[in-house]
N, C-alpha and C positions, 0 to 999 in steps of 0.2 A: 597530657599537656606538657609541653615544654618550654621552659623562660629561660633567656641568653641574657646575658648583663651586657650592653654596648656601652652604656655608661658609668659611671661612678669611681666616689672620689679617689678608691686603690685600684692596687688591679692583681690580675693573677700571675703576672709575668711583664716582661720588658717588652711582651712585643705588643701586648695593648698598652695605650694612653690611657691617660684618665685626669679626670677634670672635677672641679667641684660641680654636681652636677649628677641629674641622673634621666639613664633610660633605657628601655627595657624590652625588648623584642618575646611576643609571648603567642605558642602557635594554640590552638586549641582542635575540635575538629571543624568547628563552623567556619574560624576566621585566625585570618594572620593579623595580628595588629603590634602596635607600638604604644608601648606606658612612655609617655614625658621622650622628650628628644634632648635633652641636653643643652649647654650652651648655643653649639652651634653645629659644627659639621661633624664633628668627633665621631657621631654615634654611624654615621657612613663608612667610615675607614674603617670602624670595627666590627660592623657587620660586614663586609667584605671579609675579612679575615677569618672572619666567622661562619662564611661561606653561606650570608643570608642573603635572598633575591630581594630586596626593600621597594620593587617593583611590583610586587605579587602582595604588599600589605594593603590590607582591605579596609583598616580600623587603626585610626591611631586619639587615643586619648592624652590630653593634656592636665594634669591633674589642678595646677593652680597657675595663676600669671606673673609665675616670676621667670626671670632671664633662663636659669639655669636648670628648667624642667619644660618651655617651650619656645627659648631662642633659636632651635634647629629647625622652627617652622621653615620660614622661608625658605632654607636649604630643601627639605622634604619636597616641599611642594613644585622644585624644580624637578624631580628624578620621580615621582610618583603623580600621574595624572586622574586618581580613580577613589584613592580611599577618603573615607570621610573622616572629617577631623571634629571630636568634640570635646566642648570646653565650658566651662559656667557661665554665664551670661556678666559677669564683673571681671574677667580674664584679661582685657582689656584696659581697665579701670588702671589710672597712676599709681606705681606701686612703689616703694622707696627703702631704702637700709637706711638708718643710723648709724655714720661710721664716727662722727664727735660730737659732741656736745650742737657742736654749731651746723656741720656738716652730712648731707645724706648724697646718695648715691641713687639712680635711677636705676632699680632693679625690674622693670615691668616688660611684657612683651612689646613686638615692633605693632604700634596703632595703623602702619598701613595695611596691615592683612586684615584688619577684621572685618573690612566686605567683601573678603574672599569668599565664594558660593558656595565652596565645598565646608567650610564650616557652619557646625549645626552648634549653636548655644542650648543649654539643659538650666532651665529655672531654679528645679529642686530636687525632682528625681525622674529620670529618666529611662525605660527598658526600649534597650535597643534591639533585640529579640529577646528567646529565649536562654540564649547562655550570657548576655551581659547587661548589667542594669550598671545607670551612674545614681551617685546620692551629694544631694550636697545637705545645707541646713542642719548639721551640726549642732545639739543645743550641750550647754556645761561648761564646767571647767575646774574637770575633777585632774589634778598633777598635772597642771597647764604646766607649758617650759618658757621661764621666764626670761628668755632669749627672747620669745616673739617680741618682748617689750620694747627693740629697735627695729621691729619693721612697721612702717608708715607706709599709709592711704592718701588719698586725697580725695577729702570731701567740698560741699558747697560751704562748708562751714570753715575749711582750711586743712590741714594736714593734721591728721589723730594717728593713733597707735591702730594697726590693718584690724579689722575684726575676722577678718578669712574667707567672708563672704565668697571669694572666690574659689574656695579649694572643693572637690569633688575627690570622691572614689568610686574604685571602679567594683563589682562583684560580680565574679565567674561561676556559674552552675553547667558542672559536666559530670556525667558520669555517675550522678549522683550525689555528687560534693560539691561543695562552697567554696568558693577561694576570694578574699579577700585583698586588692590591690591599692596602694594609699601611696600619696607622694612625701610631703615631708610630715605628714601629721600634725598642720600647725593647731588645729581644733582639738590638739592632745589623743595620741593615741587610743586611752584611756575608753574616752569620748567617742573615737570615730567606730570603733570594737564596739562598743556598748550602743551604739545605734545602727550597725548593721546586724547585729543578732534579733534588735526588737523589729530591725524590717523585715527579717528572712524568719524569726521565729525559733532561731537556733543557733549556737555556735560555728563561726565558721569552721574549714577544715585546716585550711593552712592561709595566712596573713604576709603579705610582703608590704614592708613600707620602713621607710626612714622615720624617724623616732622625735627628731630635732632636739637633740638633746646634749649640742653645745652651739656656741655662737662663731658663728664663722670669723666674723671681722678680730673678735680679740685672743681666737680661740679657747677660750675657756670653755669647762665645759659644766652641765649643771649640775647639782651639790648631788654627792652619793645618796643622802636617804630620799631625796625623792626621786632618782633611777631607783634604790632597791623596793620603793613605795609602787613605783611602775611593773618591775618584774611579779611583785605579790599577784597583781591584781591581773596580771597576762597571763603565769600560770594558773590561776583559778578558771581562766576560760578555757581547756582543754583542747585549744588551737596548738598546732608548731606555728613559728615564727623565722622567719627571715626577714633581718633588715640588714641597712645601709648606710650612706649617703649623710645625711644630717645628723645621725645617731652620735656618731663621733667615737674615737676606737677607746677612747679612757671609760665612757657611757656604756660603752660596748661590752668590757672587759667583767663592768658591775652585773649585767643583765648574765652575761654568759656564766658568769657563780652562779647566779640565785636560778638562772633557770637549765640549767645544763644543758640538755639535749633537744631541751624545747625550743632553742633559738641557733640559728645560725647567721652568718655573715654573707651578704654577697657583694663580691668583687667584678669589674669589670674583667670580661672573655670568659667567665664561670658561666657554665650550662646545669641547671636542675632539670628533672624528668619528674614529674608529678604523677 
């Protein structure tokens, strides 16, 4: 298996971009697909350089409906006539930042695609064959990251703090092995870990997902004992780890002591071989 970074927030070099934002080109042997597409077009120019045909993608998952993990729909959907796209059934759903006290920010995807045909909505959990299943419903909130506390929903009752209802992950069965794919981890890591080993029955192999473990708008990022509270309980699971993207590089720095070899970083234009 192999996964190419097209987006995210660093990069490996000057000659990719990068954005706050992430996504993920990942070949397996059934299907070429795409994790999250980015802001907007970004993730195009770097799989060019990458020398990826985003024409031959079969599968592109959206992990949750915010701007910056499935704003490149629309672009996609110009250059790709064939793959299917899937997303939670609230992906759509108004989605907001807290950037003052008074003011928020419409962080959600564009509402004209969503009777687009080629999108398939997933309720709760999802097998889309045999090497990829989606999951959403999420239950806990064991070392929540209390950033989520400025992103806003919109319900019938008015605008609440998001419950996440929209976020999904993705799980890869190849070869034998597990691989666990997640966006920003708003449902807590923790949390997301711990309910795909009770669905699969076992430890994944290896984990990729952003952490969200600082807050974009002020960038702060969240208090050390509950990152070193996070790395306990990731090392006890016996997975490697690669994340990214929301983790944040100070988050980063805590997780990479406490778990040395068990976690790595990925940069946009990085390629891993699984």
């Amino acid at each position: 298996m192999i996964v190419k970074t097209l987006v995210e927030n660093t990069s490996i070099s000057d000659n990719y971009k990068c954005e706050h934002g992430l996504s993920l080109y990942i070949e397996t042997k059934a299907h070429k697909l795409l994790f999250d597409l980015g802001q907007k077009d970004l993730f195009i120019e770097n799989a060019a350089k990458m020398k990826i045909d985003l024409l031959q993608v079969d599968t592109v998952i959206i992990s949750h409906g915010h701007y910056d993990h499935g704003g490149g729909l629309s672009e996609f959907l110009k250059i790709n006539d064939k793959a299917k796209i899937y997303l939670q059934e609230k992906a759509f759903d108004k989605h907001y930042s807290l950037r003052t006290e008074d003011t928020r920010d419409n962080i959600g995807l564009d509402e004209a695609l969503k009777s687009n045909d080629r999108l398939v909505f997933n309720i709760g959990y999802l097998k889309i064959d045999d090497e990829l299943e989606l999951f959403a419903g999420v239950k806990g909130n064991k070392l929540f990251s209390l950033s989520n506390k400025t992103l806003l929903m919109e319900t019938e009752e008015g605008i609440k703090e998001d419950t996440f209802e929209h976020e999904q992950s993705l799980i890869i069965t190849e070869g034998g092995k597990q691989y666990l794919i997640a966006g920003c981890a708003h449902k807590g890591i923790v949390n997301i870990v711990n309910h795909a080993t009770s669905l699969k029955g076992r430890d994944m192999d290896l984990i990729i997902s952003g952490f969200h473990l600082y807050n974009p708008n002020t960038q702060i990022p969240e208090a050390a004992e509950l990152v070193e509270d996070i790395a306990k309980k990731l090392n006890s699971t016996g997975s490697d780890y690669y994340t990214c993207h929301c983790t944040g590089l100070e988050a980063y720095s805590i997780l990479k002591k406490a778990m040395n070899e068990n976690i790595k970083y990925l940069a946009t234009g990085m390629e891993i071989q699984i």
